[in-house]
C-alpha positions in Angstrom: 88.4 1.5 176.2 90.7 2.8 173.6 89.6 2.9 169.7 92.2 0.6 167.2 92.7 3.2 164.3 91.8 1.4 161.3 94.3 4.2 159.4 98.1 4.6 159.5 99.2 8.4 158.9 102.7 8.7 156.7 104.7 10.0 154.5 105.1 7.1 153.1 101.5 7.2 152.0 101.2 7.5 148.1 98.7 10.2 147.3 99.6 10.7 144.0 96.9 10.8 141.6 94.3 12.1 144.7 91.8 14.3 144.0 89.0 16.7 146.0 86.3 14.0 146.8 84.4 16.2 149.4 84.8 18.7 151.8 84.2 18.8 155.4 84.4 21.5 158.6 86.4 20.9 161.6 89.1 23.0 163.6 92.9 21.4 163.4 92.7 20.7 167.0 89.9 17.8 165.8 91.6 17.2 162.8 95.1 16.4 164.8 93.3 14.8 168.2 91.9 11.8 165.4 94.5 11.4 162.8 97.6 12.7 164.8 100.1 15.3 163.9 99.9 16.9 160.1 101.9 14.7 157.6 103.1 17.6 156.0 103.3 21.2 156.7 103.3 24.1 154.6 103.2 22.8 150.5 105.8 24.3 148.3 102.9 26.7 146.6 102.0 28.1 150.1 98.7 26.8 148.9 98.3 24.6 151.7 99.2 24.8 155.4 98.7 21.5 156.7 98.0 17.5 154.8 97.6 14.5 156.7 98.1 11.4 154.1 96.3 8.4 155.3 95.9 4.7 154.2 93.2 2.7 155.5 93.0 -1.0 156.4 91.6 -1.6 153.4 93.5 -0.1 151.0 91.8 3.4 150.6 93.9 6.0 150.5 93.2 9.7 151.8 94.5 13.4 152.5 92.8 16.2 154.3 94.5 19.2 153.5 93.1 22.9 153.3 93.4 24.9 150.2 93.8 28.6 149.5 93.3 29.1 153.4 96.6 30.2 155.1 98.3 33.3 155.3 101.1 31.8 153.3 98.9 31.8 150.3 96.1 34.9 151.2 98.0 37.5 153.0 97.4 38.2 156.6 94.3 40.3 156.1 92.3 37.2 154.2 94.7 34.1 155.1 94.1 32.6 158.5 96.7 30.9 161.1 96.5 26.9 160.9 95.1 26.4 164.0 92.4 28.8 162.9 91.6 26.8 159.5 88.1 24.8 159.8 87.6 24.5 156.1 89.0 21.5 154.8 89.1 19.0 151.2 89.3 15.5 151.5 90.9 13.9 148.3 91.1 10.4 147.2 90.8 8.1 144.3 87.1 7.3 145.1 84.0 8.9 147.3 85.2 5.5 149.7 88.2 8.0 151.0 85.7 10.7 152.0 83.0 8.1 154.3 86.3 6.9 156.0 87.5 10.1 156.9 84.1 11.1 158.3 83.5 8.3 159.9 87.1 8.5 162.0 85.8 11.8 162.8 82.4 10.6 164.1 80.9 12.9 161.6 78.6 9.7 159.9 
């Protein structure tokens, strides 16, 4: 039986005002078999490689997104690929945007 996803991933999805709520280590392969293909690629301040912006049935909002990873941002001795990334924030307006995003990923 196929799972309903209680999230919608877009770019429509206002993340603005977001902020590091918790942390959490998968691979991108997990990251993108759960909550589909990246919302966004590469940020503007090579910072990050990869965000997924999510909204949730009820409301909560949420981005996974990894920071000061990539070789964009470290230099291809220190940076790694984006498939190679399994440190990653989760940001939100509340701690509710973190135990959603676990959950989906069966980590609680």
């Amino acid at each position: 039986m196929k799972k309903i996803k209680s999230f919608i991933n877009s770019e429509n999805v206002q993340a603005y005002g977001t902020s590091l709520v918790d942390k959490i280590e998968v691979t991108f392969a997990e990251l993108t078999k759960v909550f589909g293909k990246r919302t966004f690629g590469a940020s503007g301040d090579n910072k990050c490689a990869a965000q997924w912006h999510l909204l949730f049935e009820d409301g909560t909002v949420a981005t996974i997104y990894d920071y000061k990873e990539c070789i964009a941002y470290c230099g291809r001795k220190r940076g790694k690929k984006v498939g190679d990334i399994t440190d990653w924030h989760i940001g939100g307006n509340s701690e509710r945007a973190a135990i959603l995003v676990k959950k989906e990923l069966g980590l609680l």
